[in-house]
N, C-alpha and C positions, 0 to 999 in steps of 0.2 A: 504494500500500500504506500501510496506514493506522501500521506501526510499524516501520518498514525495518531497524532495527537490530537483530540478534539475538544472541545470547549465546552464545559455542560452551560454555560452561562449563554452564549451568541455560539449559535448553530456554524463555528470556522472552524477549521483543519488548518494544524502548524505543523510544518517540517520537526523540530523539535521543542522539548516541553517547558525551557528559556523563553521561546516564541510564544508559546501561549498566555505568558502574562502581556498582553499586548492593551494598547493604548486604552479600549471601552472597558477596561478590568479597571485600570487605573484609578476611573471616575469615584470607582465607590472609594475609593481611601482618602479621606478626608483631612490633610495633613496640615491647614492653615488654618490656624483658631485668631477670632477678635481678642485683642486683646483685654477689651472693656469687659463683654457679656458671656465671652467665653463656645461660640457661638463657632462652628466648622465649614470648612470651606475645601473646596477641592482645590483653587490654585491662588495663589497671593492676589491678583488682580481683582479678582470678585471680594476677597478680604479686603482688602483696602478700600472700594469703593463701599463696602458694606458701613466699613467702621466709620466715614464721611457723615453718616446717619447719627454718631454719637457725637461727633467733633463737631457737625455742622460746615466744615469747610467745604468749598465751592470754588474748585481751582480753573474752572470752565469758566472763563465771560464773556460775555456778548461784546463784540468788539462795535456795536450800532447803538443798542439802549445802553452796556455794560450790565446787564442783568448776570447775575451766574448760579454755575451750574455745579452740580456736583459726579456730573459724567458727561465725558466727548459727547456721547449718543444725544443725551437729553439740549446740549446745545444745540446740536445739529437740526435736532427737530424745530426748534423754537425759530433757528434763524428761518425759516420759512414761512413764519410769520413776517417779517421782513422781507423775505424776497419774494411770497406769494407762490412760491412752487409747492404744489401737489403733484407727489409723484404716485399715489396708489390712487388707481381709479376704477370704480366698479365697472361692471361686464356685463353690468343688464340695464344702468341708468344714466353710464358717463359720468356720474358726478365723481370731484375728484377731493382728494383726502392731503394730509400731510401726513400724516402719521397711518401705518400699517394696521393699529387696533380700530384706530375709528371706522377704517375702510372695514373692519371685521364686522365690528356693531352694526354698522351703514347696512348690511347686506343680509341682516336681521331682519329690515323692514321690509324687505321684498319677500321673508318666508310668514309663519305663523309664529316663530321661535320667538320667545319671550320667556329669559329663564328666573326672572325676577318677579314672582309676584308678592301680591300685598298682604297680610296679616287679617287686614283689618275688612277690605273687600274683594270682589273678586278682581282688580285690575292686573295686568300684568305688563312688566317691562322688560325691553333689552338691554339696559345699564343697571348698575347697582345705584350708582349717582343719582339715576330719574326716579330710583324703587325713595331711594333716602328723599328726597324733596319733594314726592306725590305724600309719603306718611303726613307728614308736615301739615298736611291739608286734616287730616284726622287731630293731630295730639294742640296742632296750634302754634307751634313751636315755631318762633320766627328769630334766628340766631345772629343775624346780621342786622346791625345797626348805625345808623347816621352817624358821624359824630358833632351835626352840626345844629341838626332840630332832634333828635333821640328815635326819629321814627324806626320802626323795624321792619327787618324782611326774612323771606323763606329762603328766599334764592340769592347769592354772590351776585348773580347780574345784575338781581331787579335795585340791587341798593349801587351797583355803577352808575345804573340809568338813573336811580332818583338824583344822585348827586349831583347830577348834570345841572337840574332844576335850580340848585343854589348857584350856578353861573351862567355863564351866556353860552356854555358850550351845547351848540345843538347840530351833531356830525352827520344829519338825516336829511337832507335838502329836498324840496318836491321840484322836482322838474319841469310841474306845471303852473308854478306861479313861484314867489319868494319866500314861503315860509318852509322854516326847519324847524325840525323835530330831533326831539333827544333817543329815541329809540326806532327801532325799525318797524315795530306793528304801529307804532302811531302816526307814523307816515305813509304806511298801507293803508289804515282805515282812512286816512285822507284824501291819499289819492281817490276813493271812490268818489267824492264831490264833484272832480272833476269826469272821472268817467261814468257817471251813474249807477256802477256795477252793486247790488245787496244780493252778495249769495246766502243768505241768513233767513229762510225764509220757515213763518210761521207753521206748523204742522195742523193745528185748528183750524185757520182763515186763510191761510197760505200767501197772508199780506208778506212783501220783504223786506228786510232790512240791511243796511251796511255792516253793523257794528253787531257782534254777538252779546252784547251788554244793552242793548235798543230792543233787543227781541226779549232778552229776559223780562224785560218790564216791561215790554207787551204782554207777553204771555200771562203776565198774574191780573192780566184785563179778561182775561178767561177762567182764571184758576179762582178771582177774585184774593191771590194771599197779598198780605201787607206787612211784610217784616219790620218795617220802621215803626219806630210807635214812640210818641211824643207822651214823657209821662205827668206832662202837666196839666193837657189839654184831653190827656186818655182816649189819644185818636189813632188809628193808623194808617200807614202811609203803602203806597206799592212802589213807589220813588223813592230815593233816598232825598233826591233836590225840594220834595213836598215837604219833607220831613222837616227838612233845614229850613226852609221858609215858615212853616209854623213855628218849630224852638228858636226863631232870631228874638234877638230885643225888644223887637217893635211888634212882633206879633204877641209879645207875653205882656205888653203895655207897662 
């Protein structure tokens, strides 16, 4: 027999049984320990970039903002916020990615896979990140905070975009007239004024709407509910703008 020695681990044949400790046997020996948590590694590289995690050091910067990083890779990725290249693109919708994971999750929306679902209902997600900040909607919990009026929010963005509000930065331009907008959906719902488009359309009366927040308060024109409730006047409201117009100043005399 031309390779006697076989490998019970990976199905390989070695000339001799030196050979058989070959490179994939290696992996399981785990000879680089953290120095901090004590924590094993197969080769100093992933050690060191591991223990960066305790040190905090970030020997990676952006040589554009100077953000940094704490591995080659993860700059690498970032400067393509910067230079706009996406190089992973899906194969069923074109859209294209910067990073290899998202292009993974991306490609989730095209099947039924959604390996995240919720506790509390029956919804289910493709990210753990979307499973974490639909809860939110359940417990309440809104972690992110202003630091300039104390308001709070569920989501990292939503308090980017409010921040906006405290200055003049509004990065959303309409291109069919001169107003900007601090975020992107509220320059969508805009633009409908000018093209008349309301794909929001009632399921009762089948009237449309622009804005899915115009149809909510249509629809309690049919449901008759009234979440607002003024508890001076012990009325309620199916607006919240009704609501405020009766507890103003002038309306409690």
């Amino acid at each position: 027999m031309e390779n006697p020695f076989l490998c019970d681990v990976r199905v390989q044949r070695f000339t001799n049984v030196r050979k058989m400790v070959h490179p994939w046997t290696r992996i399981e020996k785990k000879q680089y320990m953290c120095e901090i948590c004590n924590k094993d590694f197969t080769n100093s590289n992933t050690r060191n970039i591991h223990q960066r995690t305790h040190t905090g050091e970030k020997p990676y910067p952006c040589d554009i903002c100077h953000k940094e990083f704490n591995t080659r890779c993860n700059l690498t990725v970032h400067r393509r916020i910067h230079t706009g290249e996406k190089p992973y693109t899906c194969d069923i919708c074109d859209k294209s990615f910067n990073h290899s994971s998202a292009l993974t999750i991306h490609r989730w929306t095209h099947t039924s896979y959604r390996p995240y679902p919720c506790d509390d209902c029956d919804k289910t997600f493709t990210t753990r990140g979307s499973l974490i900040v639909h809860r939110r909607t359940h417990t309440g919990e809104k972690p992110y905070t202003c630091d300039v009026c104390d308001k709070s929010f569920s989501q990292s963005s939503t308090l980017t975009t409010h921040r906006w509000t405290h200055t003049s930065h509004k990065p959303h331009p309409c291109d069919g007239c001169d107003k900007k907008f601090t975020n992107r959906g509220a320059l969508t719902v805009h633009r409908r004024t000018h093209t008349g488009e309301k794909p929001y359309p009632c399921d009762i009366c089948n009237k449309m709407f622009a804005n899915r927040s115009y149809l909510n308060v249509h629809v309690r024109t049919h449901t008759r509910n009234k979440p607002n409730t003024c508890e001076v006047h012990d009325k309620s409201f199916s607006h919240r703008c009704m609501y405020r117009d009766d507890t103003s100043a002038d309306s409690h005399g």
